[in-house]
C-alpha positions, 0 to 999 in steps of 0.5 A: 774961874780960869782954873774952872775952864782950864779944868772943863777943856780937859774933860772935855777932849778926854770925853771927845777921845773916849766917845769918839772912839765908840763908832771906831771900836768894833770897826777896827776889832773886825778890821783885825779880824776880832770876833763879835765875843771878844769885841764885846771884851774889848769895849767892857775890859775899858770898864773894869780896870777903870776900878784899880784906877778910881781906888788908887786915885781917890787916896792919891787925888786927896793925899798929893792934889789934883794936878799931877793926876790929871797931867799923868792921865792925858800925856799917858792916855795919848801915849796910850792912843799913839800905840793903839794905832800901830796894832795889828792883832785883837789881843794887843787892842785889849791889852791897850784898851785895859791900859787905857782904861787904867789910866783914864781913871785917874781924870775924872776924880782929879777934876771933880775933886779940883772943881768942887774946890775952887768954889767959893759956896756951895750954890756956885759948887752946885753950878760948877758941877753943872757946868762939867755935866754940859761939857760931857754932853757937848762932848758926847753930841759932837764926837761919836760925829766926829770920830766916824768922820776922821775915820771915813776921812783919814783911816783907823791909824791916823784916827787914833794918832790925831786922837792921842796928840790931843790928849798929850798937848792938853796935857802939856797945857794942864801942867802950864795953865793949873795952879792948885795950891791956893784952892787947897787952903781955900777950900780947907776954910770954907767946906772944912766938914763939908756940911754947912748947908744941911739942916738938922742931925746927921745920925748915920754920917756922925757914927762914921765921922765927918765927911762920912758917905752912906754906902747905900748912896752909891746904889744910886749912881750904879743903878742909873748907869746900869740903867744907862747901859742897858739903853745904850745896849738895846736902843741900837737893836729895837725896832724903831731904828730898823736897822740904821746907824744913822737913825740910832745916832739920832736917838743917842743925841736925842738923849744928849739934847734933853740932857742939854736942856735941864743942864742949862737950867742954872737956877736948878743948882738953888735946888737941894741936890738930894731932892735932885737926885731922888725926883730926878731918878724916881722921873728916870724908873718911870720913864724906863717903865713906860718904854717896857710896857710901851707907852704912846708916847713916841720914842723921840719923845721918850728918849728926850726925857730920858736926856732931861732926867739925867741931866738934873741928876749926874750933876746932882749927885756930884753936889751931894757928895760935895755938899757932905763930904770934907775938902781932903777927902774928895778924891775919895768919894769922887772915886767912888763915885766913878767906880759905882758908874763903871759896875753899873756900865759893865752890868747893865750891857751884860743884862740886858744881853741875858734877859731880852729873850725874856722880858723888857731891859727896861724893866729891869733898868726901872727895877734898878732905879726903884730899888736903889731909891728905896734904900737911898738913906734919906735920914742921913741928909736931913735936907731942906728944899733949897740950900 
């Protein structure tokens, strides 16, 4: 289990960077004199060089291991940070955040990869999955906080130069303290088809062959970031914050406390994770309903379950694609994975910007979910209640 904190303590600083760059971001694009259309550039180009970066590290996490990924993307990140410091106009941000984007994109992957690895059964996968869901929301109560303090305390410079000396000296640990060659034999015994816990046939995954992934699987993850985006769009726009930055910052961690909540439910991990995913985003649709067709329920309320609901899934999903997919060929789907959240993150802002005039984001984020969960391709898991 050394490898598996080593392995949470970097995704937790790369999550601490990334979210406490969120309250510092448009600041800083206005204090280089950015308009609000090409802010709104600079914080969604992050998402899509995201997807150059997930592709190439899906082949390479599976074709040259983990380890080399994750040290690359830190000390390069950092770099990166240390640059964006020193800018002094809004196109060399953009240029720096695309980069940043880039390069990021390589982490996730390479420690989802390396953690579904270092478990000796699927139960203990489930949980390890679990547990790399607490660190992201730790990481997303603490740094937003955190990074408007620095700013508040240090400026926009020293900000990022304190920011981008942690990604490099996690880095150097990274290359120090993981060690990954005796996971890779490990794992080749225990999850040789990645499958050993699903009961009856699998039709559609053996057309494709073993560790196949239904492609319609992948709406789901793309339908709750989507669904995530356009909350995080609109929540700072409604009413109930009557315009304070403080009071949204309350209802973000709302949402990060609920998740909080179910992600310390260990014994959820017994659970079948396709059962997880589909209860946990059908709960999610009706949520996102309730708050478009205003509900009596109080937003503090709603938000919180919004939190749980996401944290049963996002865990959840990351077990499923464990749970069928071959240990070589991890890299690939956890790409995937990460590709289908940065569409969703792009699409959801975009949407919501549109149709607000119109109708509720929300029921466009309920419709989302209630699409993908009707083409979510049951029959090609086959799975019991518990694993």
């Amino acid at each position: 289990m050394k490898t598996a904190v080593w392995l949470y303590l970097f995704m937790f600083v790369a999550f601490f960077d990334l979210h406490a760059q969120y309250p510092i971001l448009s600041p800083f694009a206005i204090s280089l004199g950015a308009a609000p259309s090409f802010i709104g550039l600079i914080l969604g180009v992050y998402s899509i060089t995201h997807l150059p970066g997930n592709l190439i590290a899906g082949y390479g996490v599976d074709r040259y291991g983990s380890k080399g990924f994750i040290v690359f993307s830190l000390i390069v990140a950092g770099i990166v940070l240390l640059i964006q410091s020193r800018v002094t106009d809004p196109w060399e941000l953009l240029i720096i955040r695309s980069i940043s984007g880039f390069v990021l994109a390589f982490l996730s992957p390479a420690c989802l990869s390396l953690l579904a690895k270092i478990a000796k059964d699927r139960v203990q996968q489930g949980k390890l999955m679990a547990g790399n869901g607490m660190v992201h929301t730790f990481a997303s109560v603490l740094s937003p906080a955190a990074g408007a303090y620095l700013v508040a305390k240090f400026g926009f410079a020293q900000s990022f130069t304190f920011l981008g000396w942690g990604l490099i000296i996690t880095g150097i640990l990274a290359w120090i303290g993981v060690n990954e060659k005796q996971y890779k034999q490990t794992a080749a015994k225990l999850f040789p088809q990645g499958r050993d816990h699903l009961e009856g046939p699998l039709p559609e995954m053996a057309q494709g062959g073993a560790g196949t992934i239904p492609w319609l699987f992948y709406a789901v993850p793309l339908a709750i970031s989507c669904s995530q985006g356009i909350l995080f769009f609109e929540l700072p726009l409604m009413k109930e914050t009557q315009g304070s930055i403080l009071t949204s910052g309350v209802f973000f961690s709302l949402v990060s406390l609920g998740a909080l909540v179910t992600l310390s439910m260990l014994f959820l991990s017994r659970i079948s994770p396709v059962l997880r995913t589909s209860l946990g985003s059908l709960a999610l649709a009706l949520i996102f309903f309730g708050m478009s067709v205003h509900w009596p329920l109080p937003m503090h309320a709603s938000l919180f379950l919004i939190g749980m609901a996401k944290g049963v899934i996002f865990p959840a999903i990351a077990s499923v694609l464990a749970a069928v997919t071959s240990s070589n060929r991890y890299g690939r789907v956890f790409s995937l994975l990460s590709i289908s959240y940065s569409i969703g993150a792009f699409i959801g802002p975009l949407a919501a910007g549109y149709i607000r005039t119109y109708m509720s984001p929300y029921f466009i984020a309920f419709l989302c979910l209630m699409l993908a969960l009707s083409v979510l391709p049951f029959r090609a898991f086959a799975s019991p209640l518990k694993v």
